[in-house]
Each structure stands twice: as structure tokens, then as C-alpha cells.
C-alpha positions in Angstrom: 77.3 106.5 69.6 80.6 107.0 71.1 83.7 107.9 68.7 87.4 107.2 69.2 89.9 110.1 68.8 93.6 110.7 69.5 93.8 106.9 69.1 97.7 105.6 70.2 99.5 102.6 70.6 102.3 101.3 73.0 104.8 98.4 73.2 105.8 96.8 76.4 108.5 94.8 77.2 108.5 93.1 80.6 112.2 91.9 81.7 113.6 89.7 84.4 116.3 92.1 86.5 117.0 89.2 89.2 115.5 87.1 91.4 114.1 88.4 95.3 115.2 86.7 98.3 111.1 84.6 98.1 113.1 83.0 94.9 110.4 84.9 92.4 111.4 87.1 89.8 112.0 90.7 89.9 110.6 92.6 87.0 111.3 95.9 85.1 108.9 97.2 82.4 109.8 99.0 79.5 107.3 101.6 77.5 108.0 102.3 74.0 105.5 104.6 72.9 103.7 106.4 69.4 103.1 103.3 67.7 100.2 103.7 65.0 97.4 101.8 66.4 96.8 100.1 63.2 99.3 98.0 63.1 98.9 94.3 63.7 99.3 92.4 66.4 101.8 90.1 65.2 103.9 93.4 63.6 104.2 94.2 67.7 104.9 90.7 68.3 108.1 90.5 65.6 109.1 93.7 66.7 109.0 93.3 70.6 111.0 90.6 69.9 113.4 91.8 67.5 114.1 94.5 70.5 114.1 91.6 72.8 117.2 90.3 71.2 119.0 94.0 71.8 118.5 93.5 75.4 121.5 91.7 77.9 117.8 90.7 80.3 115.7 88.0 79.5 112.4 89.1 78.1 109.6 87.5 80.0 106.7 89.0 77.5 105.6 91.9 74.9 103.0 93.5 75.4 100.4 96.0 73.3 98.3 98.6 74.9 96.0 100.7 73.2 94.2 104.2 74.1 91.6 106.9 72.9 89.9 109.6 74.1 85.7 108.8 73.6 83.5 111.4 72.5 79.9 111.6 71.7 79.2 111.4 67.9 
């Protein structure tokens, strides 16, 4: 049975930067890392969010990725 270690979290915020001459929207990404991996998934939402509102680009969606290295138990 596998076993998770060094378990982390990260929050992503995808902005709009502009448009490109095809009329779509250009995107920028931003990581925030060390979150603890525990925390719920609305907690990320509220606080993706609450960054959201300290950025001058429209957020276009938060994100939550999760990692671990697997070991054999």
C-alpha cells in the first residue's frame, strides 16, 4: 500500500493581463505556495478571493493543487 509523505498545498490565481490581437484573453498565473494541505477547499476558495480583491487584474479563477511524494508502506 502506497503512503503519502511531504504532502503540500498551493493556491493559484489565474489573471486576465489583456486581450491578444485573436480577441482572446491573455493570461498570467500566480503561485502562492506552503499552504497546509488540510485545509478546505472552500478556506482556498475565501482566501483566493480575498487576494483577488488586492489585485488591479481581473481574476479569471483560483485554483488548488496538491502534491506528495509516494512511498511503499
Amino acid at each position: 500500500m502506497a503512503v503519502r509523505n511531504s504532502q503540500t498545498s498551493t493556491l493559484k490565481l489565474k489573471l486576465q493581463t489583456g486581450m491578444n490581437a485573436k480577441g482572446e484573453p491573455k493570461v498570467a498565473i500566480h503561485t502562492f505556495s506552503h499552504f497546509n494541505p488540510a485545509m478546505a477547499d472552500d478556506d482556498y476558495l475565501a482566501l483566493g478571493n480575498a487576494i483577488g480583491k488586492l489585485q488591479t487584474l481581473p481574476v479569471l479563477f483560483v485554483g488548488r493543487t496538491d502534491s506528495a511524494d509516494l512511498t511503499a508502506e
